[in-house]
C-alpha atoms as one frame of an Amber mdcrd trajectory, in Angstrom:
protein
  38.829 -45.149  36.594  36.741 -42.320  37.824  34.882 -40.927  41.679  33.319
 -44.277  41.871  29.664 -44.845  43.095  28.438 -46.206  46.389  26.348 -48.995
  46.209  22.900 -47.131  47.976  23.442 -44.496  45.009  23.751 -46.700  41.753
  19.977 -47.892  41.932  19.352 -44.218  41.762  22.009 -43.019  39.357  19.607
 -42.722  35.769  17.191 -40.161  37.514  17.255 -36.799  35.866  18.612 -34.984
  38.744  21.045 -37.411  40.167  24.174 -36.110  41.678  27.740 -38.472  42.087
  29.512 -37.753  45.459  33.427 -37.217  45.425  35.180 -39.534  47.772  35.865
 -36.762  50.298  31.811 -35.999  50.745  32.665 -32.052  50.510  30.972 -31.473
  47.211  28.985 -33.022  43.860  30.307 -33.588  40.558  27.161 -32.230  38.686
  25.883 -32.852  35.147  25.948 -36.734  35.263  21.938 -37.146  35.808  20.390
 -35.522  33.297  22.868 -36.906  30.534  22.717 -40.494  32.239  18.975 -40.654
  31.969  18.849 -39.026  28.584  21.070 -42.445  27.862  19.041 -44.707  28.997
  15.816 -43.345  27.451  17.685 -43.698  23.892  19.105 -47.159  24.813  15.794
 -48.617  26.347  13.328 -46.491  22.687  15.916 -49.237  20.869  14.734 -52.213
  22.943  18.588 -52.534  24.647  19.447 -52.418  28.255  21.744 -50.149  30.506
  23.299 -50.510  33.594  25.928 -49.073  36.039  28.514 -51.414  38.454  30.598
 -49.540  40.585  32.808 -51.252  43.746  32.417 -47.919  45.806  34.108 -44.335
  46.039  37.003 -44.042  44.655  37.070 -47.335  42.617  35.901 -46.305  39.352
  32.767 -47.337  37.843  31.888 -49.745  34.617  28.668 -48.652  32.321  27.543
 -51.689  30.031  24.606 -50.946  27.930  23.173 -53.989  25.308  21.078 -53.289
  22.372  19.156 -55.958  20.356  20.233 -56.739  16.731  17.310 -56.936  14.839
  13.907 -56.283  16.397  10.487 -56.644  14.811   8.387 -53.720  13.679   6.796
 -52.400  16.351   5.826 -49.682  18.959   9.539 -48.362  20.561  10.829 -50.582
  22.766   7.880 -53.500  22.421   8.183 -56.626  20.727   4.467 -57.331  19.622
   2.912 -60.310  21.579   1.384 -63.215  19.934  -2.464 -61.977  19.407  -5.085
 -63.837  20.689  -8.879 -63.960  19.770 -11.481 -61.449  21.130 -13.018 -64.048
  23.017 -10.596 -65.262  24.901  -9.095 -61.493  25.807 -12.703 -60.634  27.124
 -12.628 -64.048  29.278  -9.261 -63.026  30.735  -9.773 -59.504  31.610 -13.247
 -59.533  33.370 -11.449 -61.956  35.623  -7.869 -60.349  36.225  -7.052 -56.335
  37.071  -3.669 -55.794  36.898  -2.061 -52.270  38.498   1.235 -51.378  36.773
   3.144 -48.756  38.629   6.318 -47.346  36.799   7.488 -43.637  36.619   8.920
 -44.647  32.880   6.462 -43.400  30.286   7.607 -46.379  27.772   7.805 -49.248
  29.858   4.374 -48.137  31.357   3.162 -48.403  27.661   5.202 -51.252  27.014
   3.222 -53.347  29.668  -0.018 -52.022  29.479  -0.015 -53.378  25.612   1.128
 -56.969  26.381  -0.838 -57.033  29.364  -4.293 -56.093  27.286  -2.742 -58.145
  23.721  -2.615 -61.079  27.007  -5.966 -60.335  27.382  -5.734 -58.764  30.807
  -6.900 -55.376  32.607  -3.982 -52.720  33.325  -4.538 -49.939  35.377  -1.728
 -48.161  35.056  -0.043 -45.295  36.939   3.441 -43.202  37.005   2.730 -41.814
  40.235   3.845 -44.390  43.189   1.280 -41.815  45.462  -1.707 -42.998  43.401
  -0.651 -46.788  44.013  -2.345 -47.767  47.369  -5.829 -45.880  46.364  -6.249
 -47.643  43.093  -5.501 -50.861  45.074  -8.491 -49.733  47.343 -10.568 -48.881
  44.414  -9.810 -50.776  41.690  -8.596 -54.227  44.029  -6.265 -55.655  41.107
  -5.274 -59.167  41.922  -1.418 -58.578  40.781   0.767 -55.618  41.299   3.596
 -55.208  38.713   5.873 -52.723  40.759   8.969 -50.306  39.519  11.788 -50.933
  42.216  12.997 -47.275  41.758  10.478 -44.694  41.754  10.317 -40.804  42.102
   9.934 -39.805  45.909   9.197 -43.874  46.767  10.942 -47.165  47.614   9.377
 -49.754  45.872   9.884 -52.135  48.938   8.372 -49.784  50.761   5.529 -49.531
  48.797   5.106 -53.166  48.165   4.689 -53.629  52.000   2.034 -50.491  52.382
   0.103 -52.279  49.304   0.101 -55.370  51.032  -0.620 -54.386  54.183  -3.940
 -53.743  52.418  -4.318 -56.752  50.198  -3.225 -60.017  49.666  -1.848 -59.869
  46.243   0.940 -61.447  44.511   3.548 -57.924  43.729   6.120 -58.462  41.039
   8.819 -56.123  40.884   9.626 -55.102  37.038  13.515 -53.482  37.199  16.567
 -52.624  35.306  18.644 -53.223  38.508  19.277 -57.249  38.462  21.683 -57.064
  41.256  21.531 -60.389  43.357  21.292 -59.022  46.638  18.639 -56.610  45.370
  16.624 -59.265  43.646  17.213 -61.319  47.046  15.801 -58.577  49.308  12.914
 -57.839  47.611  11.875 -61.329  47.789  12.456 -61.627  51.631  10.002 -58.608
  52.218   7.423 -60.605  50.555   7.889 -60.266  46.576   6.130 -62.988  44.087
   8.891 -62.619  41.438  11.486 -59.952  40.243  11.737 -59.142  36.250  14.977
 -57.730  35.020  14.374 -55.050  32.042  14.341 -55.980  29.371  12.113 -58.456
  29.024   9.907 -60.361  26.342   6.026 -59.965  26.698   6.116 -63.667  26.550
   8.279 -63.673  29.581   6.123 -61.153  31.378   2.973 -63.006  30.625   4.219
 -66.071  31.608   5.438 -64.478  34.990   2.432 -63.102  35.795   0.420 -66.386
  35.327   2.546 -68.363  36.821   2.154 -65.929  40.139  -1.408 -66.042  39.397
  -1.460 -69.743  39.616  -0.057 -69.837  42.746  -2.161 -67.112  44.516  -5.452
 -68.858  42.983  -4.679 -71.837  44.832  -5.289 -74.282  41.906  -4.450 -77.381
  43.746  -7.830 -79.566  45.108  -7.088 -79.086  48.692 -10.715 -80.354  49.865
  -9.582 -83.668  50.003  -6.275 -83.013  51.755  -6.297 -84.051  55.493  -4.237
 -81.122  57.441  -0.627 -81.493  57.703   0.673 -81.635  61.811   4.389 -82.299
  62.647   5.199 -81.275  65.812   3.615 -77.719  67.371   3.328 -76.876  63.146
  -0.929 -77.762  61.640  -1.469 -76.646  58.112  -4.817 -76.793  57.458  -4.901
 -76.714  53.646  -8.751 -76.359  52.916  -8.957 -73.267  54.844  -5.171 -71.899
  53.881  -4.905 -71.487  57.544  -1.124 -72.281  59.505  -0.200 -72.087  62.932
   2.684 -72.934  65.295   1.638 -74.323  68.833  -2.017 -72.747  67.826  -0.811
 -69.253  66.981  -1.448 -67.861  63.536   1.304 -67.466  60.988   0.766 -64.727
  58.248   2.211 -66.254  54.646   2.480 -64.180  51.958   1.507 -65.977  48.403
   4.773 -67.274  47.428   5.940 -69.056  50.941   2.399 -70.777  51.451   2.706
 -71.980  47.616   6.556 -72.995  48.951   5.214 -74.442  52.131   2.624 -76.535
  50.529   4.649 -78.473  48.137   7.197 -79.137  50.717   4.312 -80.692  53.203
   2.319 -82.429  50.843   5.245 -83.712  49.531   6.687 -84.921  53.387   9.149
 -87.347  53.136  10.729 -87.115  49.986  13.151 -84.267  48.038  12.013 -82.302
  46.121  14.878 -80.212  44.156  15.479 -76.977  43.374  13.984 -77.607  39.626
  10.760 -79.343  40.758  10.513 -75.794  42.817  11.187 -73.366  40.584   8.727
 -75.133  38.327   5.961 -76.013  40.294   6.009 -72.888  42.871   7.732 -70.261
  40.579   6.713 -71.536  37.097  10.487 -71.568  36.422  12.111 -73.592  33.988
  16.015 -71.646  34.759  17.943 -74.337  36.167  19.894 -73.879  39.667  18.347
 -70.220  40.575  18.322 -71.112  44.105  18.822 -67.093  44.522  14.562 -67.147
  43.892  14.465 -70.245  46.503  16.727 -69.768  49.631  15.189 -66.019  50.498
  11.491 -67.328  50.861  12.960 -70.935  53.055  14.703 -68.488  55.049  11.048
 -66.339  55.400   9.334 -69.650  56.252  11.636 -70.759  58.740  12.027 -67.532
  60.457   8.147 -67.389  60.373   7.602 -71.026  61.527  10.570 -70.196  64.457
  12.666 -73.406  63.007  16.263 -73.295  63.149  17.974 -74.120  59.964  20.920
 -75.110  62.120  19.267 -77.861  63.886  15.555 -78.265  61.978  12.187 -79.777
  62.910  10.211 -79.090  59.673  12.455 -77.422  56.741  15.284 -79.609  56.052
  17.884 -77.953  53.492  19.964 -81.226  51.185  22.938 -79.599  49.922  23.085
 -78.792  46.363  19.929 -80.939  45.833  16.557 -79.292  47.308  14.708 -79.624
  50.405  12.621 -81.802  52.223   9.996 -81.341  55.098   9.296 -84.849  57.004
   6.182 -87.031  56.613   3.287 -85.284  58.828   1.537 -87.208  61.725  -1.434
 -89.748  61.009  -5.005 -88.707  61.905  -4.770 -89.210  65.509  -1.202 -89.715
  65.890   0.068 -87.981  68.960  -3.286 -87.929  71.052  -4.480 -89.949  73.649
């Protein structure tokens, strides 16, 4: 029962000074922000979880909130990660800056510890503004990005950050809607982390989208793929259509490569989620079909009739064995 919440609003609903909007538009039922985020502040200090549903104005809206049962002895909201030695931190963080952008006080501190108990450099900031100069100063090699920020879209700001660097972003959000989660990984997103989460899971996210940007497949060896007006040249990470450049963010190259080098066979949605997203969640083609869909548009093949993606229902999908060294020339 209740006004009811339009879909645009909910992502902002748990901001101090949110307002809910009757059904007629004429005026605001006040009050609702400041309690709401005061709410989620206690339920998140307790490790838990809170979120809003809503199927528009005038349809009521639903509030579920989870809290752990028994959590270890530690800092708030934190579960403490595994420690490793002093070596092996130093090793790591000389060789991997990490910028964390989140407006939440907690879950900034929450990160930055499992990021530097991981062994890894945070930079860390609550204000989205400061986000594209420490990229220019600081050039992390991953982004961990809030969707919802104050005075900031986080797709919005994951396109202005990578419009000046090639580095995997990974959103970090307690909105795990599936059309959100899908949209941020058609403008280019390496992964999408649904509060809470473990700082195991975390860690292993951000390696896993570290393995893929870092290449660590031995491409030298690897003649270039050609099918068609499509070349991947895999030593130089370089792909064109009919000689014209296409721009790949991290995740659809890492997509696009074990398709091609794969040409011929299936591979399924497991063997992707594994190998490109280091996933082990069976079935999520939700993380798959946005960046095909990228790839294709990108590569101008029609999934309708295709020349290099080919989609095998409820299995995976294939791309065909590339031409022979001098196949295709006179």
């Amino acid at each position: 029962e209740g006004t009811g919440i339009s879909a645009e609003r909910l992502p902002h609903l748990f901001r101090k000074f949110s307002r809910i909007h009757s059904e007629a538009g004429e005026r605001e039922i006040g009050g609702s922000g400041l309690g709401l985020a005061i709410c989620k502040g206690i339920v998140e200090t307790h490790g838990g979880r809170i979120w809003a549903e809503s199927d528009g104005l005038g349809q009521g809206a639903r509030f579920t909130f989870t809290i752990p049962a028994v959590e270890e002895v530690g800092s708030g909201a934190t579960t403490p990660s595994p420690r490793r030695t002093t070596r092996s931190r130093q090793k790591e963080s000389e060789e991997v800056r990490i910028l964390v952008v989140d407006d939440d006080p907690q879950a900034l501190r929450y990160i930055r510890d499992a990021l530097s108990e991981a062994g890894f450099t945070p930079i860390v900031t609550a204000d989205p503004k400061e986000a594209l100069p420490l990229t220019e100063e600081q050039r992390p090699h991953l982004v961990l990005l809030d969707l919802v920020l104050p005075d900031a879209d986080g797709i919005d700001l994951m396109k202005d950050i990578l419009g000046i660097a090639n580095v995997p972003i990974l959103f970090v959000s307690g909105y795990g809607k599936d059309q959100v989660i899908a949209q941020a990984f058609e403008q280019g997103a390496a992964d999408y982390i649904v509060k809470p989460f473990s700082p195991t899971e975390l860690i292993a996210r951000v390696r896993a989208a570290r393995s893929r940007q870092a290449d660590p497949y031995r491409v030298e060896s690897l003649e270039p793929y050609v099918l068609g007006d499509l070349t991947i040249d895999y030593a130089e990470r370089r792909v064109t259509v009919a000689d014209r450049p296409v721009e790949l963010t991290a995740t659809e190259y890492a997509l696009l490569f074990e398709l091609s080098v794969n040409g011929g066979r299936v591979l399924t949605y497991d063997q992707l989620l594994r190998r490109v997203w280091g996933l082990t969640n069976s079935g999520d083609v939700r993380v798959i079909r946005p960046i095909v869909g990228n790839l294709r548009r990108k590569l101008d093949d029609d999934a309708s009739s295709p020349t290099y993606i080919f989609t095998e229902r409820r299995v995976g999908y294939r791309m065909p064995k590339g031409q022979e060294p001098g196949e295709g020339t006179e």
